[in-house]
Residue frames relative to the residue before (quaternion, step in Angstrom):
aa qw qx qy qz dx dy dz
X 1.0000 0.0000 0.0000 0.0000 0.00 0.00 0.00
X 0.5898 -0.5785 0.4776 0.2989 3.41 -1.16 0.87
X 0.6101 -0.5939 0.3689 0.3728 3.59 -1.40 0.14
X 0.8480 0.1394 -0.0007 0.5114 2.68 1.04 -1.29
X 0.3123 -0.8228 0.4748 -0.0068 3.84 -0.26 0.44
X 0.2296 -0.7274 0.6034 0.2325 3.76 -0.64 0.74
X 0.8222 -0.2846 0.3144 0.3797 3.39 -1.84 0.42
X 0.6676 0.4983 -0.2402 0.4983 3.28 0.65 -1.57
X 0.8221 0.2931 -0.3026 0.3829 3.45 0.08 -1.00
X 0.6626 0.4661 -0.4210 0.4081 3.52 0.63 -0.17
X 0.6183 0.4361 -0.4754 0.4489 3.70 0.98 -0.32
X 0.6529 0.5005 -0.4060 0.3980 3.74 1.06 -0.22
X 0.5474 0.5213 -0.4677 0.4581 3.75 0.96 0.28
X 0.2614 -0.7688 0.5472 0.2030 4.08 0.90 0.18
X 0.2026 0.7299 -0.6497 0.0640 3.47 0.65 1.19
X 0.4092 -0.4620 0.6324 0.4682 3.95 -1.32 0.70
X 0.9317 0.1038 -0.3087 0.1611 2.08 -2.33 1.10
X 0.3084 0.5724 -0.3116 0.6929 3.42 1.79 1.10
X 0.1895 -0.7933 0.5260 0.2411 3.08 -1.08 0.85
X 0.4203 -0.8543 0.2594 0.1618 3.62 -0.31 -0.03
X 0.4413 0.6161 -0.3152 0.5713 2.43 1.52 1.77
X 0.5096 -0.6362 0.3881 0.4301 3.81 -0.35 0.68
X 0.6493 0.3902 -0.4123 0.5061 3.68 0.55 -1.17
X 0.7021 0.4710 -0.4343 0.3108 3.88 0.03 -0.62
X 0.4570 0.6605 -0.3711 0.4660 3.57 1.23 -0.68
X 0.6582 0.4696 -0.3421 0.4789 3.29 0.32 -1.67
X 0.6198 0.5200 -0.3644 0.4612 3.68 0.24 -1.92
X 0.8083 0.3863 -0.2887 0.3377 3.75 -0.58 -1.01
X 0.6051 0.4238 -0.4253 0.5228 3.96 0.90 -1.32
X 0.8063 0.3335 -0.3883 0.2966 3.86 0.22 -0.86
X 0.3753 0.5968 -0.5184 0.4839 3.53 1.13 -0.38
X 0.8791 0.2729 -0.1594 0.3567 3.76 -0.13 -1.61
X 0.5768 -0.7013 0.3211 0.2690 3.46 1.06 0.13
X 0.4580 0.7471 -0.4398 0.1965 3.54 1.19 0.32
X 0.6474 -0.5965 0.3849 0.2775 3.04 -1.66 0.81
X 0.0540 -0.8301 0.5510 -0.0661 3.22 -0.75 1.37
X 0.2142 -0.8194 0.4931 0.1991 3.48 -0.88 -0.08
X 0.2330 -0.7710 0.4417 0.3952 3.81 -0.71 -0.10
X 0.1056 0.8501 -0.5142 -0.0412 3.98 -1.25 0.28
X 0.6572 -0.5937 0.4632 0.0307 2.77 -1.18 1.04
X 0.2634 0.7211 -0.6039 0.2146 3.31 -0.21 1.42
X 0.7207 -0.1237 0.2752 0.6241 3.75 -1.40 -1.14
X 0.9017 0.1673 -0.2036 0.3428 3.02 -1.21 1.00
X 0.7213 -0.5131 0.2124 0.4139 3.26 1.11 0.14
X 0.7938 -0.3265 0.2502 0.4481 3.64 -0.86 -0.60
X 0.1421 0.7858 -0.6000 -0.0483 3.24 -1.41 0.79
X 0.1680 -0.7999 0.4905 0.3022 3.52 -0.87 -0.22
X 0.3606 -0.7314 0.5593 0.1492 3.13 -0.94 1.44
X 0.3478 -0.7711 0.5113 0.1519 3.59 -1.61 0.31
X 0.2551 -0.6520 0.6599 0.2728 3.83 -1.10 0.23
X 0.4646 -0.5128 0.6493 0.3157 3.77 -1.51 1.18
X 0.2264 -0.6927 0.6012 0.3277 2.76 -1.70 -0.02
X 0.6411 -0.4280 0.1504 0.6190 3.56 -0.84 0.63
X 0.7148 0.5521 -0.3512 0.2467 3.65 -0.14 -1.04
X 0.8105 0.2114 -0.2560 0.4825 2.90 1.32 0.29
X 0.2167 0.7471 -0.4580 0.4302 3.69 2.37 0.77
X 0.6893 0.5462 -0.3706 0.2987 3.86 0.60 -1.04
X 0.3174 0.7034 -0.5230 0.3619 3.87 0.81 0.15
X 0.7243 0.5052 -0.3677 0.2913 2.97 -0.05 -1.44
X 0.6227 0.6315 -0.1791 0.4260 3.80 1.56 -0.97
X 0.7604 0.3593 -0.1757 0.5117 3.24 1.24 -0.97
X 0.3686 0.5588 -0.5373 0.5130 3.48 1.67 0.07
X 0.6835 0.5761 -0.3653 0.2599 3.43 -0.09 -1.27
X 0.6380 0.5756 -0.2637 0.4382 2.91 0.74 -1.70
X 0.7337 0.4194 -0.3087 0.4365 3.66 0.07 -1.87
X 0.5476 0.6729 -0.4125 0.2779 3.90 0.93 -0.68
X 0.6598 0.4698 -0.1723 0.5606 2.98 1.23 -2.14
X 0.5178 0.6092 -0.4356 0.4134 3.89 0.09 -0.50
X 0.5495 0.6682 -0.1972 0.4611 3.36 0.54 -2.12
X 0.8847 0.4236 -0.0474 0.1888 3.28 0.04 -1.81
X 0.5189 0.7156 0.0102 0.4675 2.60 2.15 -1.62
X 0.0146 0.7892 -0.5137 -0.3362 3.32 -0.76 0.28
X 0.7836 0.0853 0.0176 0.6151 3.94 -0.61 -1.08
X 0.5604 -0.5976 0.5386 0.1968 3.56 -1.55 0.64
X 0.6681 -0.4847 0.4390 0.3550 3.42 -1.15 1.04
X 0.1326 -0.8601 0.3827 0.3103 3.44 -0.47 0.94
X 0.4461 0.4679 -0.4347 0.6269 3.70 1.26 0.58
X 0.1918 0.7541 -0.6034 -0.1745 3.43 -1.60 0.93
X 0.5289 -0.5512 0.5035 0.4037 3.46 -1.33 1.07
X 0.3607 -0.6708 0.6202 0.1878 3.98 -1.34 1.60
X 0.6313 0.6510 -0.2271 0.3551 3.64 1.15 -0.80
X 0.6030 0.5048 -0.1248 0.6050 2.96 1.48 -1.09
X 0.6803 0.2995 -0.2467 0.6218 3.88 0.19 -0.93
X 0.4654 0.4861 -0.5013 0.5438 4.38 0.09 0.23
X 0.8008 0.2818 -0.3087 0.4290 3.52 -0.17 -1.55
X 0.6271 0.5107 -0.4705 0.3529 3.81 0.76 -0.58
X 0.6375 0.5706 -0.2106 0.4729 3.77 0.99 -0.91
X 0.5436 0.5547 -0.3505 0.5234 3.39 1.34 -0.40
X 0.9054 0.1252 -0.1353 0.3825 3.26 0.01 -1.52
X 0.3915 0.6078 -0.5668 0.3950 3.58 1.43 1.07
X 0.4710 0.6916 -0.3773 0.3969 3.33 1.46 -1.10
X 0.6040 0.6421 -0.3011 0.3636 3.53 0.59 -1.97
X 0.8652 0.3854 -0.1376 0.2897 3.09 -0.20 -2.03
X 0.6329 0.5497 -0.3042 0.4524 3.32 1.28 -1.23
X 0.7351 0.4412 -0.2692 0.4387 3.82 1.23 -0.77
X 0.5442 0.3266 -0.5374 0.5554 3.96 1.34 -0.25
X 0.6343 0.3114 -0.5252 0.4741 4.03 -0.03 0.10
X 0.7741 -0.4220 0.4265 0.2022 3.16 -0.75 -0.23
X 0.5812 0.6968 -0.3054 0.2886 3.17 1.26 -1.86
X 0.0481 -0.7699 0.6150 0.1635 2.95 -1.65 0.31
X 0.1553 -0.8375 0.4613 0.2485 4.16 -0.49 0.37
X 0.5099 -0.5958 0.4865 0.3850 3.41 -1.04 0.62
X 0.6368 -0.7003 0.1678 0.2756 3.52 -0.82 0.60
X 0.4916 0.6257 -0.3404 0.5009 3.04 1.78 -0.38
X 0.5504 0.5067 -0.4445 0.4927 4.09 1.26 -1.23
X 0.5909 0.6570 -0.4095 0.2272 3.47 0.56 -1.43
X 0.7844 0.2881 -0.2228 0.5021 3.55 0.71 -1.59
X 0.4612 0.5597 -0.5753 0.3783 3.80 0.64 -0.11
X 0.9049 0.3333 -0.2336 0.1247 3.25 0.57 -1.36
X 0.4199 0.7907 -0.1964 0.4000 2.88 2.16 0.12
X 0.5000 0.6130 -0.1845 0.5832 2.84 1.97 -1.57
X 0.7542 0.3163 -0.2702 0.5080 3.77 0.30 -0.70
X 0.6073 0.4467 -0.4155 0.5089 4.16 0.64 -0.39
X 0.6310 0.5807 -0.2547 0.4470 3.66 1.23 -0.45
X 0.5716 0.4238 -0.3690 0.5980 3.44 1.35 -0.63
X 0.5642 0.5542 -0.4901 0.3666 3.48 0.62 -1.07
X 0.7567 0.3939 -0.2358 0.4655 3.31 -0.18 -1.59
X 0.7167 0.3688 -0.3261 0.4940 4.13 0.32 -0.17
X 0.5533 0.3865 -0.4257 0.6027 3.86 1.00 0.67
X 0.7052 -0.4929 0.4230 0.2842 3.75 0.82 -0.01
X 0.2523 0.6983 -0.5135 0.4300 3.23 1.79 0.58
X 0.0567 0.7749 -0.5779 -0.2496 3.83 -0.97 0.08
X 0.5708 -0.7600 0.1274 0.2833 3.43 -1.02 0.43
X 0.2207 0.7935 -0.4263 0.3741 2.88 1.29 1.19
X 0.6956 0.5367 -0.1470 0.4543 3.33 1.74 -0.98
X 0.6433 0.5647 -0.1778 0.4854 2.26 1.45 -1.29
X 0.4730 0.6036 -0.3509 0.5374 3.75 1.12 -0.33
X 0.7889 0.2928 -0.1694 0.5130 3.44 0.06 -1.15
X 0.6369 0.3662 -0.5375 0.4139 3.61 0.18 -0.24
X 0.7151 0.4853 -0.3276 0.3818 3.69 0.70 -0.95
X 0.4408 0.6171 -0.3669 0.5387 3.74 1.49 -0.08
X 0.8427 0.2974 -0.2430 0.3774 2.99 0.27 -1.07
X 0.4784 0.6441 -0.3468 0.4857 3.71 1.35 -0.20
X 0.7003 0.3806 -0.3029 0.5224 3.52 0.61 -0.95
X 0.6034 0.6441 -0.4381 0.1707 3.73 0.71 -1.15
């Protein structure tokens, strides 16, 4: 995802808890105070916006609902060792950001960091891809 993002384009990403409309966008970034800039393009001026985190963690729970979607039935053996360390170092990240997931995102996205790591993902990647998702 881009840094920064016009009204338009953020009401077109249907993030929950976002309305999904340009005027509301405006209404909500100034209400909450986010950091915006202005530029200069075709047609003149706009001002574009940064998400805040509390609302950066989509991009994760798309994924997740994708793979799911995509997926069929669950491995019917799971590794407890393996699904712990994922739940750990979501726990981690989601707490040095801030973020929080509703509980249903939570297990999608675990369920998918869990395939990851059970295809041979290790969690070194798995660290950094989820770093770099939230950043």
């Amino acid at each position: 995802m881009r840094d920064l993002l016009s009204a338009s384009e953020i009401a077109d990403l249907r993030i929950p808890g976002l309305p999904t409309s340009k005027p509301a966008i405006i209404a909500r970034a100034d209400r909450e105070q986010w950091y915006s800039e202005t530029v200069t393009g075709r047609g003149g001026e706009r001002r574009v916006y940064r998400l805040p985190e509390q609302y950066q963690v989509e991009p994760l729970v798309a994924a997740a609902r994708q793979l799911s979607a995509t997926q069929g039935a669950a491995p019917a053996v799971v590794d407890v060792a393996k699904l712990q360390m994922v739940e750990s170092v979501l726990e981690h990240i989601l707490q040095v950001r801030g973020l929080k997931l509703r509980p249903d995102q939570r297990g999608q996205v675990v369920a998918f960091l869990y395939d990851y790591i059970a295809r041979g993902g290790s969690r070194e990647t798995m660290t950094q891809a989820l770093d770099a998702l939230v950043a």
